[in-house]
C-alpha positions, -999 to 999 in steps of 0.1 A, spaced: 187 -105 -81 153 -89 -91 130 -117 -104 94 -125 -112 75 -143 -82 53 -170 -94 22 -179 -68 33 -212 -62 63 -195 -38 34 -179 -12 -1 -196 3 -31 -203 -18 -48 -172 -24 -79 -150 -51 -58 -132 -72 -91 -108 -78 -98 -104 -41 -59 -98 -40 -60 -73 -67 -90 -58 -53 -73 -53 -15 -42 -38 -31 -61 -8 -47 -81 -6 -15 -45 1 3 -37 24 -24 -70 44 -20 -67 42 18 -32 61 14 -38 82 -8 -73 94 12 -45 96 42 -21 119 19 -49 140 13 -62 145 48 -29 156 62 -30 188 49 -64 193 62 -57 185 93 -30 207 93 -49 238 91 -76 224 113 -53 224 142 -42 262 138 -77 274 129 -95 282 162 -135 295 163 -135 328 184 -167 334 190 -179 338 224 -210 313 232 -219 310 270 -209 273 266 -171 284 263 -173 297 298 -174 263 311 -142 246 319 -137 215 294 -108 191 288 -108 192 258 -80 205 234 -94 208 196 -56 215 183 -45 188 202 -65 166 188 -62 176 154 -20 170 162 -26 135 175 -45 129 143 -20 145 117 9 120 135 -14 90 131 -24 102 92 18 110 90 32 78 102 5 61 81 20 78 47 52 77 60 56 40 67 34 35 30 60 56 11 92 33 27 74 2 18 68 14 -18 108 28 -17 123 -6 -10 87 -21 -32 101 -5 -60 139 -18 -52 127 -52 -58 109 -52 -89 119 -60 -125 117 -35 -151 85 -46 -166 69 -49 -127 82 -14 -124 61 -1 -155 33 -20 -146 28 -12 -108 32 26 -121 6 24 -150 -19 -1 -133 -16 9 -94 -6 48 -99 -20 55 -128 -49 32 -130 -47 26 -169 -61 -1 -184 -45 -34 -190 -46 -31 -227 -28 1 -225 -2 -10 -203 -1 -47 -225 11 -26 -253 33 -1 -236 56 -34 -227 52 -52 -260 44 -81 -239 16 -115 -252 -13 -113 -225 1 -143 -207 34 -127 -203 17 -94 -190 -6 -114 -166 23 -135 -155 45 -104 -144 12 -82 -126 4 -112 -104 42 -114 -98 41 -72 -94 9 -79 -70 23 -103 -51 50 -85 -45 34 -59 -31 11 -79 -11 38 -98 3 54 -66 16 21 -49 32 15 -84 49 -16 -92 29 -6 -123 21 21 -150 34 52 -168 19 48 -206 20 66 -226 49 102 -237 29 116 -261 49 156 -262 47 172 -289 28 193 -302 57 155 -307 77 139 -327 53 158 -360 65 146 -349 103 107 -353 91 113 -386 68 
């Protein structure tokens, strides 16, 4: 069952600073994305001039480094993109629209208000739900404590 998360079901938290940290992630994978392909060709492009300092014996592998790197920068996107696969599993169809068009597309509320049809409150209700979501997933923030049903005589 794919439903809206309301904040009262994870700890206190600043919705903006929330916001904000989500689109930092965002930035900080796409950068990552970017940089693979760079560091790709940095790893097979060697300089072959001769400078006396080449003659001296160094441990030091440039193309290995730039490997080690391009793993680090792959397993970074590739553990993102699974997150955002089973992310996008678990949204609503309105969530769905709205992490594409705020958090992919970075369009502006208004725009994305009217795509859904939705009143302001509705659309605000169902980003922080979309938000928390996604913050939830990525560890940014936590789910409150429930404590089982069968446990609540235990603490009375």
């Amino acid at each position: 069952m794919r439903a809206l998360l309301n904040e009262n079901s994870v700890e206190k938290f600043n919705a903006k600073k929330l916001y904000k940290k989500i689109i930092d992630l965002f930035d900080e994978y796409n950068i990552n994305q970017l940089t693979i392909q760079q560091i790709a060709e940095e790893s097979l492009v060697r300089n072959q001039g001769v400078r006396e300092e080449h003659f001296q014996q160094t441990k030091s592998d440039s193309t290995w480094k730039a490997v080690v790197k391009g793993d680090k920068n792959f397993d970074y996107v590739f553990n993102f993109e699974n997150k955002i696969k089973y992310l996008k599993t678990q949204f609503t169809d309105d969530e769905a629209i709205i992490f594409h068009y705020s958090i992919e597309e970075r369009e502006l509320d208004k725009e994305i208000m009217d795509r859904i049809c939705k009143s302001e409150h509705k659309y605000y209700q169902i980003k922080k739900s979309c938000y928390l979501k996604i913050a939830l997933c990525f560890g940014l923030i936590k789910p409150k404590q429930v404590v089982p049903i069968g446990m609540v005589a235990q603490y009375e």
